[in-house]
C-alpha positions, 0 to 999 in steps of 0.5 A: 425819210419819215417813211424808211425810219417806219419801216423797221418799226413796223418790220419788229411789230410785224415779226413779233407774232412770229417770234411768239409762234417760234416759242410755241414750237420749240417745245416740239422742237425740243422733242424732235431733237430729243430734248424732254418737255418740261410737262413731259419731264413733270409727268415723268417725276410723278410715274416714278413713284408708281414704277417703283412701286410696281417693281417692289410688288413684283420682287415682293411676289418673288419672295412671296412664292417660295414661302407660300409653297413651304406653308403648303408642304408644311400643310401636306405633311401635317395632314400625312401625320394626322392621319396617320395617328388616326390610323393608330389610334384606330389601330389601338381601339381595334386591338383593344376591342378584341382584348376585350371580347377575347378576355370576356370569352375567356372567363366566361369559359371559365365559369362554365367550367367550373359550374360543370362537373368535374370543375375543373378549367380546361387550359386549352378549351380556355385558350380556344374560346378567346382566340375564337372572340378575338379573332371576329375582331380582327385581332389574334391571341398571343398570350392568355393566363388564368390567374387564381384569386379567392373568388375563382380564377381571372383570364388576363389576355394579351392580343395583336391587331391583324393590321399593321401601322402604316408606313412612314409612322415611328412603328411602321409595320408593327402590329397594335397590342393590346391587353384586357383581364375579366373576372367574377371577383366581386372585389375588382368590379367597379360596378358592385359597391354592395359587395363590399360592406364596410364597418360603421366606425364613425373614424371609418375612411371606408365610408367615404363616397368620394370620386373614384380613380379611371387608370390612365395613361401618360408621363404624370399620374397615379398608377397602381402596381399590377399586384395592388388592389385599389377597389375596396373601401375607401381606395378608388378615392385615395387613387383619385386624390393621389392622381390629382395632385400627381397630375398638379405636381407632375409627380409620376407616383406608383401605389405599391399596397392599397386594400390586403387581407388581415392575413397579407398585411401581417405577412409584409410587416403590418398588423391585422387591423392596419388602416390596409386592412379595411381599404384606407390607406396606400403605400405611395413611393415618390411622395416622401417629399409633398409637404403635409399642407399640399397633401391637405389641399387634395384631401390626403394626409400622412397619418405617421409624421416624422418616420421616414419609413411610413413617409410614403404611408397616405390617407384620406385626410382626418384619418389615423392609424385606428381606423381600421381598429374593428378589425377584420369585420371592416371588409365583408364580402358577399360572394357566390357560391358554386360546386367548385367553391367559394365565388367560382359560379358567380356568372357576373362576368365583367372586365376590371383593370389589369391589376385584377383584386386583391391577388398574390403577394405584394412584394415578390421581389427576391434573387430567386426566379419565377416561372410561368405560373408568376403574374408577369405584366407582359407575356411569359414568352418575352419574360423568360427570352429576357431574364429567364424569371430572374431578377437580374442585375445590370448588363453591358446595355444597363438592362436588369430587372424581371423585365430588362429595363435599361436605365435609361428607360428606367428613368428612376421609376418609383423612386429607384435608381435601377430596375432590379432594385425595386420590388418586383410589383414596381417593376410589374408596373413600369412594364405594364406602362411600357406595354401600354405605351409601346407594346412590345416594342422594348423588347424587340432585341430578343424577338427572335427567341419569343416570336415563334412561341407566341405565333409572331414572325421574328 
């Protein structure tokens, strides 16, 4: 009995190994019959994260590609553009390295002749002698005008690059066009001070040795009229100080009278001995409304206050309408002397601004028209397609003026609403800054008419 009641005992005892090793398989059973192991399903919850993970980095490189392959477009186009402005910019320099020479070789020639008898200027010998020197710079003439001044004459030349812009720029196949003007005028030659000998009034503006004015391009500054002469005495300071505070102000101002002759300044309303009359003041049209204290701040003054006529009237500041009172011995010149008179065999041949010295009259504006033989700021051809010389009241496209100039173009030059409104020295001034700025571009309308006189292709 004792012995059948062990049996079962020791029958549990010895199944309980087996019962251990049943548990030790059944994660494996578990796996065979596709049940996850709890270690396998632990080790799965922390891959999880690192799938995920990876599968956002792959969608983030989707992202990433395009927008990547749109900086590199944006960079290709960037470096076209680059380029190509390099290229005008070469263009330019080119062009205008011609103007120069062309210009040069063209006084010269002038001078020569008139040291030679009979001293007279050979237009065409003129002519021949600045195509030559353009032409060694890969440059064509296509407008030269000898200018007549107290001093001899000035040649004011206008040329054309050989080359063309590039394709895919604003101008594509146009040519760059440049002007240049040299003189023996001792008045315009910036590097001659000695010629001009002030009086020794101690109210004297002329005296003053300040900085002096670089013409310059660009939508805000001074810019002298092409028939305004801002070298003598105290002007190139007066410039300078008024493009400072243009450029401050973002004023575009445009000084119409700088230095003139006793004669001169009687004719326009003046008196002989004003403040133009010895180089110390400018007739200054979009300032009327700088206050006296923002003038101070730049070394200028409004000598006439409360006039609305003289409002745009400009000194240096601690000046007043006396200082000129030495009359006409506050500006004399030294000038050469030759066969063909006063200055004509001066061989101080050098290039000046293309508002030359103190030449022509300072307001030409009139309803009657001007020929060739007028100072015009672009080639006569393209002035005579456009108006004829006439100072011409709008068209149908807005366009009026010496020059043509749409009112939107226009854009209130100087302070007046429409082109044919203002003097003709405005005028001269916007179209010599559209020349500049765009060479002939704003009158393409009529290429037609002045192309084959100025050797172009229409």
């Amino acid at each position: 009995m004792r012995e059948k009641k062990l049996i079962p005992r020791l029958g549990r005892v010895r199944g309980a190994p087996a019962m251990l090793r049943s548990w030790q398989r059944r994660p494996l059973a578990m796996l065979r019959s596709g049940q996850r192991h709890p270690l396998a399903m632990l080790r799965s919850g922390q891959r999880r994260p690192l799938l995920a993970a990876t599968r956002r980095l792959h969608e983030d490189s989707g992202q990433i590609l395009p927008l990547l392959g749109l900086v590199i477009i944006g960079l290709l186009v960037a470096g076209v553009l680059v380029f190509l402005l390099a290229f005008s910019t070469q263009l330019a320099a080119v062009a205008q390295t011609g103007a120069d020479a062309a210009a040069l070789a063209g006084e010269n020639e002038v001078v020569h002749e008139l040291e030679t008898p009979p001293w007279v200027v050979d237009p065409t010998a003129v002519r021949n002698a600045a195509a030559s020197a353009a032409q060694q710079d890969n440059t064509r003439l296509i407008d030269l005008q000898t200018i007549p001044g107290p001093t001899g004459e000035d040649v004011l030349v206008t040329v054309w690059s050989n080359q063309t812009l590039a394709s895919g720029s604003v101008d594509f196949g146009k040519s760059a066009v440049a002007q240049a003007r040299a003189s023996t005028d001792p008045f315009s030659s910036p590097g001659a001070p000695s010629a001009v000998s002030p009086s020794q009034s101690s109210s004297d503006a002329s005296l003053s040795s300040g900085q002096r004015f670089v013409p310059h391009g660009g939508p805000w500054g001074f810019f002298p009229s092409a028939t305004a002469n801002y070298s003598v005495g105290s002007e190139p300071e007066i410039a300078a100080r008024l493009d400072a505070l243009a450029e401050a102000l973002h004023l575009h101002l445009v000084g119409i009278s700088g230095y003139r002759t006793p004669a001169h300044s009687v004719e326009v309303g003046g008196s002989a001995n004003d403040p133009h009359t010895c180089g110390a003041a400018s007739d200054t049209p979009g300032i009327e409304a700088v206050p006296e204290a923002t003038l101070e701040r730049f070394g200028l003054t409004r000598p006439i206050p409360g006039d609305p006529k003289e409002a745009d009237h400009i000194q240096l500041a601690g000046t007043n309408g006396s200082v000129c009172a030495g009359g006409t011995s506050a500006v004399n010149v030294s000038l050469g002397s030759g066969a063909a008179g006063v200055g004509s065999g001066n061989p101080n041949v050098h290039l000046v601004p293309l508002t030359g010295g103190p030449q022509g009259s300072l307001f030409a504006f009139t309803g009657s028209g001007l020929g060739p033989s007028a100072r015009w700021a672009i080639p006569w051809a393209v002035v005579s397609c456009e108006s004829g010389g006439q100072n011409t009241k709008p068209n149908d496209k807005t366009a009026s003026g010496y020059y043509q100039i749409t009112d939107g173009t226009w854009a209130g030059y100087g302070g007046y609403p429409e082109a044919y409104l203002a003097p003709k020295a405005v005028q001269d001034a916007k179209a010599h800054e559209l020349l500049a700025t765009r060479g002939l571009n704003p009158w393409l309308s009529s290429e037609a008419c002045w192309g084959h006189q100025l050797g172009v292709s229409a």
